[in-house]
Backbone atoms as SQL, in Angstrom:
CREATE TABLE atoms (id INTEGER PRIMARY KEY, chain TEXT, resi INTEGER, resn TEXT, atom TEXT, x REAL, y REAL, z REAL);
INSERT INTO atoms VALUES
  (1, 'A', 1, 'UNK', 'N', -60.657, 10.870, -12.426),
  (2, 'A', 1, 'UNK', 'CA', -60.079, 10.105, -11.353),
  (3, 'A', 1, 'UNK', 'C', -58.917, 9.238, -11.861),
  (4, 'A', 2, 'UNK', 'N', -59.447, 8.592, -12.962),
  (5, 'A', 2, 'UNK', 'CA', -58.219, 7.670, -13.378),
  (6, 'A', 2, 'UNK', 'C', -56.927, 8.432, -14.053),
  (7, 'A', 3, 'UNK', 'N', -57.162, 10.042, -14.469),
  (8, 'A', 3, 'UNK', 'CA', -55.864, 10.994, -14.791),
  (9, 'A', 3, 'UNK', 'C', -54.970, 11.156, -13.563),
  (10, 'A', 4, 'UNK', 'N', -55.883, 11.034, -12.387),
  (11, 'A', 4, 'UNK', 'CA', -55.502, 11.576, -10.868),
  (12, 'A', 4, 'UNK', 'C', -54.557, 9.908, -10.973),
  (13, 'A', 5, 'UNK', 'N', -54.962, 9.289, -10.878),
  (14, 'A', 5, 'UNK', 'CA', -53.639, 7.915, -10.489),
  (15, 'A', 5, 'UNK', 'C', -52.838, 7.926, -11.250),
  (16, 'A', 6, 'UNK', 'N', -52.492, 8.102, -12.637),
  (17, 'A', 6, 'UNK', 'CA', -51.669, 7.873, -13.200),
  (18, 'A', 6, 'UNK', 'C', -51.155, 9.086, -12.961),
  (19, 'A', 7, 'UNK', 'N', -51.430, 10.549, -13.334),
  (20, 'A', 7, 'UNK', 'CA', -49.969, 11.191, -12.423),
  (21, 'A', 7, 'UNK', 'C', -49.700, 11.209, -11.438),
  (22, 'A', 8, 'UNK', 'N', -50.220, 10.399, -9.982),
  (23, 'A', 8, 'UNK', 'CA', -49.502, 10.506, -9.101),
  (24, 'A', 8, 'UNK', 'C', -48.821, 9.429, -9.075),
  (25, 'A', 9, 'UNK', 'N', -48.834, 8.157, -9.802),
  (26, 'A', 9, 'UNK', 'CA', -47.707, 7.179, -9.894),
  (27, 'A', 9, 'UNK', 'C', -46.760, 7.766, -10.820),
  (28, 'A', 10, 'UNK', 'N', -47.110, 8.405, -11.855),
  (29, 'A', 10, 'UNK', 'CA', -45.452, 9.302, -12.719),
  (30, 'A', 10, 'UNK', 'C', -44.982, 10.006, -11.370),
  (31, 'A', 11, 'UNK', 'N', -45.778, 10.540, -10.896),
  (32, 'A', 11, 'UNK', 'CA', -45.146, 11.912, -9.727),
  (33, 'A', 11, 'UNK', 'C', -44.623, 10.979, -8.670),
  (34, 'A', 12, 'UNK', 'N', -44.831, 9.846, -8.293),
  (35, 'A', 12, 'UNK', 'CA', -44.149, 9.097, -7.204),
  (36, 'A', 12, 'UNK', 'C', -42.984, 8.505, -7.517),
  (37, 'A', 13, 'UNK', 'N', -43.263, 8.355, -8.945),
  (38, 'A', 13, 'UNK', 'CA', -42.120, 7.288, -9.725),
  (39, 'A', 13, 'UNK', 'C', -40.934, 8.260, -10.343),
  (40, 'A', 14, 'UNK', 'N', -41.352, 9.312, -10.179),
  (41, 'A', 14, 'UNK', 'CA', -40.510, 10.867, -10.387),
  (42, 'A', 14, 'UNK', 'C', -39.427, 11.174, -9.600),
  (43, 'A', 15, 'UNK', 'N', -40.557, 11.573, -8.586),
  (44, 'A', 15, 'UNK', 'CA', -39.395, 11.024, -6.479),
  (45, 'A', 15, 'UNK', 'C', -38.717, 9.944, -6.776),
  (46, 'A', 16, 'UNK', 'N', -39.083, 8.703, -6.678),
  (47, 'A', 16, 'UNK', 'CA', -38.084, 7.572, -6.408),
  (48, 'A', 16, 'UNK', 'C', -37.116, 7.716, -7.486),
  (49, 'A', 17, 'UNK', 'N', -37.313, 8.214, -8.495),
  (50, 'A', 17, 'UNK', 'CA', -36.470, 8.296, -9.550),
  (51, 'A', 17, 'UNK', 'C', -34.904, 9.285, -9.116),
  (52, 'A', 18, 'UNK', 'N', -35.647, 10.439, -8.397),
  (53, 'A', 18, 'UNK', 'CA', -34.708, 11.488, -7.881),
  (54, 'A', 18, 'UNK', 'C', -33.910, 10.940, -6.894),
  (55, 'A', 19, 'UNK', 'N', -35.126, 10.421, -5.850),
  (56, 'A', 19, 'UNK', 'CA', -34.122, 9.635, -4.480),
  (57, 'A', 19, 'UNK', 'C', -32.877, 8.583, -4.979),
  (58, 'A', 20, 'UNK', 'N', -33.467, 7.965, -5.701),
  (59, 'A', 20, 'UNK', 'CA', -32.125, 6.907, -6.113),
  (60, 'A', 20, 'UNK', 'C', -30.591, 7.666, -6.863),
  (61, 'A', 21, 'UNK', 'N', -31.068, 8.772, -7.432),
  (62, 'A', 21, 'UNK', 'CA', -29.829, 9.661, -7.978),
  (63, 'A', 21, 'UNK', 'C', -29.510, 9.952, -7.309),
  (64, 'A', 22, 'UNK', 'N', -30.288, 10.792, -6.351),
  (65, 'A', 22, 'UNK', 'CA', -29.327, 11.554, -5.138),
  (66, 'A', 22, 'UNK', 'C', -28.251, 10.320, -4.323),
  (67, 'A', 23, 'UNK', 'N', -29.128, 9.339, -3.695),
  (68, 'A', 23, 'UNK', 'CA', -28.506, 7.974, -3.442),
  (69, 'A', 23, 'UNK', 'C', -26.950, 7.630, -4.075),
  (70, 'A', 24, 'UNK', 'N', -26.890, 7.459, -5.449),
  (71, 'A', 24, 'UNK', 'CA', -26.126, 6.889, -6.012),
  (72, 'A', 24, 'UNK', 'C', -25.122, 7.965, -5.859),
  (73, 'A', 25, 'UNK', 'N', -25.333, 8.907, -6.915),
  (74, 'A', 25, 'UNK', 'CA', -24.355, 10.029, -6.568),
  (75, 'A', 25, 'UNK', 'C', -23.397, 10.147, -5.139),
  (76, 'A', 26, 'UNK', 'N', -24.728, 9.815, -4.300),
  (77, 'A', 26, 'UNK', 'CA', -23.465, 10.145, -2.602),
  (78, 'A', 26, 'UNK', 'C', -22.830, 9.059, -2.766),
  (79, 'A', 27, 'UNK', 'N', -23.204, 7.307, -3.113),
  (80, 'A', 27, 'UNK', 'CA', -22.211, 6.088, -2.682),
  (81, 'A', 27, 'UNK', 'C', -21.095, 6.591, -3.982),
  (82, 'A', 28, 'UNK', 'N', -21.312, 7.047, -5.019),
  (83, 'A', 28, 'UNK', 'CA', -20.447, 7.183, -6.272),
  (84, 'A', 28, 'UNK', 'C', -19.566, 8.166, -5.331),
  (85, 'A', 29, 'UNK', 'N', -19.194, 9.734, -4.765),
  (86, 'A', 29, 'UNK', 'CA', -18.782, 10.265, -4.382),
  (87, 'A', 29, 'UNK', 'C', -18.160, 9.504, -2.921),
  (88, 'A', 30, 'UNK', 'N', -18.825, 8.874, -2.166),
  (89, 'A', 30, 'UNK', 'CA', -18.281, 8.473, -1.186),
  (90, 'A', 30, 'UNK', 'C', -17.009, 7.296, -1.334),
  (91, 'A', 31, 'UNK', 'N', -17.165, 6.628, -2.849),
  (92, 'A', 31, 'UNK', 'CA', -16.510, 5.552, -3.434),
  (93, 'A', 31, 'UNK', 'C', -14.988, 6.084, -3.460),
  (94, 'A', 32, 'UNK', 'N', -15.204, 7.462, -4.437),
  (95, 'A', 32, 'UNK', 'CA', -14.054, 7.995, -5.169),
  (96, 'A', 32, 'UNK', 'C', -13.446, 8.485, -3.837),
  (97, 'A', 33, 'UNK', 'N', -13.294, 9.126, -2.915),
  (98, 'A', 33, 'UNK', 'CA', -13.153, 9.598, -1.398),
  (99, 'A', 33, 'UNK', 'C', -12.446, 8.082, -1.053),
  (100, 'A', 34, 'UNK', 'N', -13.013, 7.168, -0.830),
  (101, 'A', 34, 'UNK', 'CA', -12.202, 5.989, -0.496),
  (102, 'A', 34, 'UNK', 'C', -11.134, 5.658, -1.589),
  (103, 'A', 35, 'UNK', 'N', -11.137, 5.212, -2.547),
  (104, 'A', 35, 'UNK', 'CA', -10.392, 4.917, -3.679),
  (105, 'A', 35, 'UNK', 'C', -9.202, 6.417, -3.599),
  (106, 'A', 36, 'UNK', 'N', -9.406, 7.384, -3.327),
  (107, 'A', 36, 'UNK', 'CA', -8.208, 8.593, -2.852),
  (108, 'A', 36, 'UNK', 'C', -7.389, 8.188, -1.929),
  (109, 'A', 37, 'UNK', 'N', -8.107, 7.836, -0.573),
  (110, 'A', 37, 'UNK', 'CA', -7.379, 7.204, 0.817),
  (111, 'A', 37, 'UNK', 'C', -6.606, 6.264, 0.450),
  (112, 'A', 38, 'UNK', 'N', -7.160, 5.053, -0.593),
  (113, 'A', 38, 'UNK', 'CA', -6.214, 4.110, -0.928),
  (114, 'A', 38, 'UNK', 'C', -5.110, 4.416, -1.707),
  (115, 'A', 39, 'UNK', 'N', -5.444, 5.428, -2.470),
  (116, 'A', 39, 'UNK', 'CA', -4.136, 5.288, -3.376),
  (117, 'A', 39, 'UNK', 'C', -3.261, 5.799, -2.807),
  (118, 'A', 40, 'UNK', 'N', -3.480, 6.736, -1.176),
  (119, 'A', 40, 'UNK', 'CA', -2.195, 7.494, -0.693),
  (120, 'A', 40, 'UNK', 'C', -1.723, 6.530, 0.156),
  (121, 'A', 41, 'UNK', 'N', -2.423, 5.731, 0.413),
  (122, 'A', 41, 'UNK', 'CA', -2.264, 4.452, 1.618),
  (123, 'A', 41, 'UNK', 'C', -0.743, 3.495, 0.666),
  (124, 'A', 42, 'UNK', 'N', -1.256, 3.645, -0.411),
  (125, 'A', 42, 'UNK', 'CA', -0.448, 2.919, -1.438),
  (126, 'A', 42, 'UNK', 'C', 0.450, 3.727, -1.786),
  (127, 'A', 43, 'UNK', 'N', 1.190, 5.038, -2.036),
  (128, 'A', 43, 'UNK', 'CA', 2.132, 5.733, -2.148),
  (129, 'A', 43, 'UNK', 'C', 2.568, 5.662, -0.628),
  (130, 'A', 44, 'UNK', 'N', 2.556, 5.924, 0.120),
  (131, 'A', 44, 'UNK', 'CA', 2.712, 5.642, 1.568),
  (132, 'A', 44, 'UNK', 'C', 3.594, 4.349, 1.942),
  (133, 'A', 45, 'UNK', 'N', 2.931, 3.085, 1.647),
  (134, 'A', 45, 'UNK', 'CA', 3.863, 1.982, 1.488),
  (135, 'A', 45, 'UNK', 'C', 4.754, 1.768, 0.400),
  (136, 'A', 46, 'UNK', 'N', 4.679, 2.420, -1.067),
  (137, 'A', 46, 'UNK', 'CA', 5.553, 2.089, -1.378),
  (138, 'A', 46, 'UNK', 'C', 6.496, 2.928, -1.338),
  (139, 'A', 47, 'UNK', 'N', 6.578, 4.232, -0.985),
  (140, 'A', 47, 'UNK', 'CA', 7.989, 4.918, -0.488),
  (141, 'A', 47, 'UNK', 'C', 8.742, 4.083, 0.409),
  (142, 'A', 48, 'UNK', 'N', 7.964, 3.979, 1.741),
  (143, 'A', 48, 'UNK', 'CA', 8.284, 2.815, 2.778),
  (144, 'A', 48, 'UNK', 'C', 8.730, 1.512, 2.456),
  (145, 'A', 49, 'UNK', 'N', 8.541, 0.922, 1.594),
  (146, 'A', 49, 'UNK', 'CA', 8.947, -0.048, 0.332),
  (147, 'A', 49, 'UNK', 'C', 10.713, 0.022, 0.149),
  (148, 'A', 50, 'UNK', 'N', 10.628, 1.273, -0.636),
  (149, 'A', 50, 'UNK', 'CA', 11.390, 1.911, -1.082),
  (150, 'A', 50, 'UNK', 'C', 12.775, 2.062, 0.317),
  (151, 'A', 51, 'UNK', 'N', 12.300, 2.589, 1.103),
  (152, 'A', 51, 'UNK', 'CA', 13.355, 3.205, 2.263),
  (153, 'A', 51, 'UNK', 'C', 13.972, 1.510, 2.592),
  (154, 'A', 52, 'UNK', 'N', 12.958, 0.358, 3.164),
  (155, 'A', 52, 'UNK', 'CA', 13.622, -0.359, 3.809),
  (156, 'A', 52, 'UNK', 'C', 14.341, -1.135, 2.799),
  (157, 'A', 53, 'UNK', 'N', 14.353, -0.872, 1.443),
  (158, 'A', 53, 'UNK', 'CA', 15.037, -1.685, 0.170),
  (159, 'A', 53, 'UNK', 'C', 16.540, -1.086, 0.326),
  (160, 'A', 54, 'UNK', 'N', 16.476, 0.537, 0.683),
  (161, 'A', 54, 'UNK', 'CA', 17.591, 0.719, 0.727),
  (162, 'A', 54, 'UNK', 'C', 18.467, 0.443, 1.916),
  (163, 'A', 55, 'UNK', 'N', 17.928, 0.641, 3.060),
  (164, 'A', 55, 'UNK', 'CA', 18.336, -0.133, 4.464),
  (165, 'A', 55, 'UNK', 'C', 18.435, -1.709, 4.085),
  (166, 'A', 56, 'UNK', 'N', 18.149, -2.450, 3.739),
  (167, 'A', 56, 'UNK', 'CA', 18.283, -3.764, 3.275),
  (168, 'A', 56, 'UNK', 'C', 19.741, -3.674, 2.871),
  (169, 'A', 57, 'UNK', 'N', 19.660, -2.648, 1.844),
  (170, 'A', 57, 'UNK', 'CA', 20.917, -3.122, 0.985),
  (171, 'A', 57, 'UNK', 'C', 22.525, -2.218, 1.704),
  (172, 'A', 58, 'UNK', 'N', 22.083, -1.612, 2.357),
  (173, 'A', 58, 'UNK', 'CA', 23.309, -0.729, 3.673),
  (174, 'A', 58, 'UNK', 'C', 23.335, -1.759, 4.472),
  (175, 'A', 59, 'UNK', 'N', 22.463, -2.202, 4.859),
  (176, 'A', 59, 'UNK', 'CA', 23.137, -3.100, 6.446),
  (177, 'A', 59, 'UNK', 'C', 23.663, -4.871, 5.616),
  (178, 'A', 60, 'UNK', 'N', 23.170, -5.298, 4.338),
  (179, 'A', 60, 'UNK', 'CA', 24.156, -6.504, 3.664),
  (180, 'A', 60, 'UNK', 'C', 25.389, -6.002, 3.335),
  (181, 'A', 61, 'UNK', 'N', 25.728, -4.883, 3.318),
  (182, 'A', 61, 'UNK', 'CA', 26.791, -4.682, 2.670),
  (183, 'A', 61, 'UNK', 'C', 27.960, -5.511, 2.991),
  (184, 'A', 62, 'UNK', 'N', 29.049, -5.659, 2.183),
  (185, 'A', 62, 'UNK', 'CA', 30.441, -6.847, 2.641),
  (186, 'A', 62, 'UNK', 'C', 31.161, -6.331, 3.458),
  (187, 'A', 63, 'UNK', 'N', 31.207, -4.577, 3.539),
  (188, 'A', 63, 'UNK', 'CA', 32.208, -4.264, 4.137),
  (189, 'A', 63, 'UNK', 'C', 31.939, -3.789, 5.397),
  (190, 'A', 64, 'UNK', 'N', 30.060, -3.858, 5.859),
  (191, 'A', 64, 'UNK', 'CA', 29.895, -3.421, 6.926),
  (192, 'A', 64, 'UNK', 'C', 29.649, -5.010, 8.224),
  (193, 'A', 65, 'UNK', 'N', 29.653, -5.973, 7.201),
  (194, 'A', 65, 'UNK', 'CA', 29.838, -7.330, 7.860),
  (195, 'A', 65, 'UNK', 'C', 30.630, -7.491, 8.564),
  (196, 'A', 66, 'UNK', 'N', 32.030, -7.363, 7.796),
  (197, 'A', 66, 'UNK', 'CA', 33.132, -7.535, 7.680),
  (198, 'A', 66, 'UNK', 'C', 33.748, -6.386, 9.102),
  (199, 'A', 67, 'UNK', 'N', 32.933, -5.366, 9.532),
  (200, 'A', 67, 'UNK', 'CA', 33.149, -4.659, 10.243),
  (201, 'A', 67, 'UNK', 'C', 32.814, -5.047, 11.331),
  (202, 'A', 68, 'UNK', 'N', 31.493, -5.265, 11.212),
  (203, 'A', 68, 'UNK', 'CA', 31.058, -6.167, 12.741),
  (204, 'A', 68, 'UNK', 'C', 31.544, -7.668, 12.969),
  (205, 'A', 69, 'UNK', 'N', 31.754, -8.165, 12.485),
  (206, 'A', 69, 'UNK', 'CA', 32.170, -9.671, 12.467),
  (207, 'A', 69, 'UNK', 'C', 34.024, -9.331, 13.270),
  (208, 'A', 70, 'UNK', 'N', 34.811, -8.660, 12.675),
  (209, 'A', 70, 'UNK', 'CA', 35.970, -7.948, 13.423),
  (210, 'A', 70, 'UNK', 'C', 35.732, -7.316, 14.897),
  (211, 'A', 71, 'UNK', 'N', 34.554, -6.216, 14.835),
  (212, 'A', 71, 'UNK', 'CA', 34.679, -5.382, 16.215),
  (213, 'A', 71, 'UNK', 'C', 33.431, -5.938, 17.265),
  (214, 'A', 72, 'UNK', 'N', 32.735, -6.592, 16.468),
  (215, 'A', 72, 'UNK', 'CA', 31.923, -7.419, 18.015),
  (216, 'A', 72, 'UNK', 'C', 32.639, -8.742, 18.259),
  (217, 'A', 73, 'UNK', 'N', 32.639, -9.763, 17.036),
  (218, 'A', 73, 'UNK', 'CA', 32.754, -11.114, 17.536),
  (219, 'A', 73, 'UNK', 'C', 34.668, -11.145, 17.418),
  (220, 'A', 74, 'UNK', 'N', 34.976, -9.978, 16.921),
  (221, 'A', 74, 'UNK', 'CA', 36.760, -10.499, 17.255),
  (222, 'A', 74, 'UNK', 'C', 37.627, -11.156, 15.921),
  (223, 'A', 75, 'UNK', 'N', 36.701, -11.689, 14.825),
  (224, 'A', 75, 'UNK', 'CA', 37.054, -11.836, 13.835),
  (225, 'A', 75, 'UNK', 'C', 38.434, -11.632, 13.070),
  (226, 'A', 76, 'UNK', 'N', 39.433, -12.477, 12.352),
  (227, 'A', 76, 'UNK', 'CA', 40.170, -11.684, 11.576),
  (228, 'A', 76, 'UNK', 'C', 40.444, -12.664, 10.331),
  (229, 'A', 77, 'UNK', 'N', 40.741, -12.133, 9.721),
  (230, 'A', 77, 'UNK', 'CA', 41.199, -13.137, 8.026),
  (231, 'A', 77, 'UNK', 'C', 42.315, -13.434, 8.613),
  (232, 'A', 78, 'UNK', 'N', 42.417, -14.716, 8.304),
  (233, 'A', 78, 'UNK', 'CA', 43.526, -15.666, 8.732),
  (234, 'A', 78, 'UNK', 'C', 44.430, -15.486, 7.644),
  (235, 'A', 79, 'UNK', 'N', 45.688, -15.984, 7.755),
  (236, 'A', 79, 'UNK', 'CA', 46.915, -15.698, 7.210),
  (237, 'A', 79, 'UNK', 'C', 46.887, -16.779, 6.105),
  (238, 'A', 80, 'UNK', 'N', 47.862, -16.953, 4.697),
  (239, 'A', 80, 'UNK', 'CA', 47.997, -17.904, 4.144),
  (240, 'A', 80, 'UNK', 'C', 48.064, -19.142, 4.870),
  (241, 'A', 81, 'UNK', 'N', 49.272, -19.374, 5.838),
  (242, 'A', 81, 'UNK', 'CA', 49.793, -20.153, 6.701),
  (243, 'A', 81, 'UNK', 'C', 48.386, -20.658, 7.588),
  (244, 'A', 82, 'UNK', 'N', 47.710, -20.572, 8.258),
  (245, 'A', 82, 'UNK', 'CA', 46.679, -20.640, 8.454),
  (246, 'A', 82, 'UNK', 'C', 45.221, -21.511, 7.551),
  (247, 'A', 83, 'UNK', 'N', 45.476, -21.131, 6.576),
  (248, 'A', 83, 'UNK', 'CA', 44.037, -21.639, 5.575),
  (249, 'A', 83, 'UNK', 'C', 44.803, -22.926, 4.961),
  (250, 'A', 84, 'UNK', 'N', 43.618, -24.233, 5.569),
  (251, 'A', 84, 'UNK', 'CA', 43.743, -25.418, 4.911),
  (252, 'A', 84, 'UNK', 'C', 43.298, -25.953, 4.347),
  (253, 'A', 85, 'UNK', 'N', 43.083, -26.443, 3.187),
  (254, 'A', 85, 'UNK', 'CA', 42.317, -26.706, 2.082),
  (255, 'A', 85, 'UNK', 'C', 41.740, -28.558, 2.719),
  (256, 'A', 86, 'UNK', 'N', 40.353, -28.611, 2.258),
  (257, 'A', 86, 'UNK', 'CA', 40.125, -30.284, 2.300),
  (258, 'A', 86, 'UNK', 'C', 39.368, -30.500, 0.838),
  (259, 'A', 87, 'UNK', 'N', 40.102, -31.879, 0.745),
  (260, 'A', 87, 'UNK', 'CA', 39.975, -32.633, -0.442),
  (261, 'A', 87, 'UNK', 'C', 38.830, -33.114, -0.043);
């Protein structure tokens, strides 16, 4: 009788032993599956990163200012005669 309990606590403690692998294994697999999503989530923004760095630096440009400041608001570089210096 007392052989009968002790292998069925090895044999129970066998199972739980298995259940928790199987367990882990799926959160370990389900982990790496997330940690994938992120890293494309993260190539994703930083291309996007990337694009509006270069739109940033097209629409500061001097000479496209200099374009709109002329053809919307009317703008023009004033003449020598024109520019007065203050002390």
């Amino acid at each position: 009788m007392k052989t009968f309990i002790v292998a069925a606590i090895i044999g129970l403690m066998t199972f739980g032993s298995a259940v928790e692998l199987v367990l882990s294994r799926h959160q370990s697999r389900r982990l790496f599956v997330e940690l994938q999503d992120l890293h494309e989530a993260r190539q994703a923004l930083d291309q996007e990163w990337g694009q509006l760095l270069l739109e940033q630096a097209t629409w500061g440009t001097e000479l496209r200012v200099e374009q709109i400041s002329h053809d919307k608001l009317g703008m023009v570089v004033p003449s020598p005669k024109q520019i007065v210096e203050l002390q």
